[in-house]
C-alpha positions in Angstrom: 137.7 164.5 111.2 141.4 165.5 110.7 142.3 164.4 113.6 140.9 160.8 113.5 142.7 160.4 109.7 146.5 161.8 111.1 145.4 159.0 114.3 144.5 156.2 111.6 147.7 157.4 109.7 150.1 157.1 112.7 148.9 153.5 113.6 149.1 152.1 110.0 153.1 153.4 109.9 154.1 152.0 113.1 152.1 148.5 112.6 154.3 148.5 108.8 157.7 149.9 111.1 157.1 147.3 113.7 158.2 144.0 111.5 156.5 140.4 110.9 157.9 138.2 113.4 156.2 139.2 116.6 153.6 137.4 118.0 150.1 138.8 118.6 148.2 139.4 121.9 145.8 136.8 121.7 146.9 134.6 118.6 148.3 131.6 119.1 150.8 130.4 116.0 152.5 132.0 113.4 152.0 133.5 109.7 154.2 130.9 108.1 156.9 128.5 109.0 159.7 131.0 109.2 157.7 133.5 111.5 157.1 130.1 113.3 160.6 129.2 113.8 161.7 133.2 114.5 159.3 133.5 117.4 160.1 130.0 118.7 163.2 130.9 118.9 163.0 134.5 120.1 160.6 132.8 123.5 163.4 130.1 123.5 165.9 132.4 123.7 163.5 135.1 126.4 163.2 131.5 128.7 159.1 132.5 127.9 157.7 129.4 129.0 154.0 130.9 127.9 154.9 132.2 124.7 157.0 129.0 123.8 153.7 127.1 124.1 151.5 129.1 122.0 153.7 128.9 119.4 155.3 125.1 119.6 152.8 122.6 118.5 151.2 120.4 115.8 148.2 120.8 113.4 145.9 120.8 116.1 147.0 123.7 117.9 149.3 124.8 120.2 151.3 122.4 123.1 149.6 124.9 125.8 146.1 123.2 124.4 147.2 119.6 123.9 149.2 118.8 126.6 147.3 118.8 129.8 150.0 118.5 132.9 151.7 122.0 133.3 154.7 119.9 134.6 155.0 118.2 131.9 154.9 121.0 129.4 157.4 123.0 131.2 159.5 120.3 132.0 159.5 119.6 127.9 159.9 123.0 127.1 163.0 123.7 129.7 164.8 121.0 127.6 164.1 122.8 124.4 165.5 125.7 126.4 168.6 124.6 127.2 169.6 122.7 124.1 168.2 125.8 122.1 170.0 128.4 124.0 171.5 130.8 121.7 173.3 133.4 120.7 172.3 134.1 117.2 170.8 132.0 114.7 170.2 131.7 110.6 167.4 130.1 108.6 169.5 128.5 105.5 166.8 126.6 103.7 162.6 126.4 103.9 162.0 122.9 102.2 158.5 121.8 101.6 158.0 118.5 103.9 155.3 116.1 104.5 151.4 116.3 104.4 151.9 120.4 104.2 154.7 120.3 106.4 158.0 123.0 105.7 161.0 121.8 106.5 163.4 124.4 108.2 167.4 124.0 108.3 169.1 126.3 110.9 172.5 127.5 112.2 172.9 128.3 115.9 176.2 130.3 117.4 176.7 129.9 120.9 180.0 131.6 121.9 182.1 129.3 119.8 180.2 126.7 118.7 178.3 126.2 116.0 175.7 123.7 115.1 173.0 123.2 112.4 169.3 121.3 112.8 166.0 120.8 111.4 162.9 121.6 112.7 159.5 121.1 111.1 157.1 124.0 111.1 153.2 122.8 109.9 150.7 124.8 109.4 147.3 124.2 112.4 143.9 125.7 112.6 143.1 128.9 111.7 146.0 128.4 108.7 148.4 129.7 111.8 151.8 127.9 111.8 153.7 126.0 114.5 157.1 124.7 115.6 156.3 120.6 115.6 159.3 119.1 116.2 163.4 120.0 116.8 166.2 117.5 116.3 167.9 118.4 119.6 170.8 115.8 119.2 172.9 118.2 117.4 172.6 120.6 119.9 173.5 118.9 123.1 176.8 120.9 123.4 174.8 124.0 123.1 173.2 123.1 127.0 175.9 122.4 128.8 178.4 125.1 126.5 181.4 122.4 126.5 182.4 121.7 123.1 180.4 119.1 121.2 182.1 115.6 121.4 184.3 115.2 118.0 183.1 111.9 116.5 186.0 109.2 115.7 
């Protein structure tokens, strides 16, 4: 009996040690938006093609589920990679958004450059969260690592 309460104890403190933002073994989505966005961006960053599309998707699941053609889906998703590549990011703001949506303002460092954009995190079945959309045009320098173009 000792033995199985130490065993129960052990588990409980690591689960508490191990932090929020990891995904789960069978669970598609996230907790919330931010935990949406931080393992987004953690599979971006990994180049996990199958862990980017459990957790980018809409409010009817993940992309893995709605979009059919594995080409396509990776194809979509190695653009995300590229344009998302980074080396460190920051969540500055969590704004509520349309129809239950959150909107999420980031920074990205890459080397020397440094970019901010929006993505919108909404919340799909099982009240799990997902990474909808990305504006990717204020990240193009980030996928080819030349300096953005200066605007005149």
């Amino acid at each position: 009996m000792r033995r199985t309460v130490v065993a129960g104890m052990l588990v409980a403190l690591s689960a508490c040690a191990s932090g929020g933002a990891k995904p789960v073994a069978g669970v598609v989505g996230a907790v919330g938006p931010r935990q949406a966005a931080e393992q987004f961006l953690a599979s971006i960053r990994s180049e996990d093609v199958q862990a980017t599309s459990i957790i980018w998707g809409s409010t009817k699941g993940p992309a893995r589920e709605l979009i059919k053609d594995r080409s396509e889906l990776e194809k979509r998703i190695l653009v995300m990679q590229c344009n998302l590549n980074h080396d460190s990011f920051r969540i500055l703001s969590d704004l509520p958004g349309e129809a239950l949506k959150r909107n999420l303002k980031l920074e990205f460092r890459r080397g020397q450059l440094i970019a901010q954009t929006t993505m919108v995190a909404t919340q799909g079945p099982n009240q799990r969260w997902f990474i909808e959309n990305t504006d990717l045009a204020p990240m193009r320098g980030f996928c080819s690592n030349q300096p953005q173009e200066q605007k005149r």
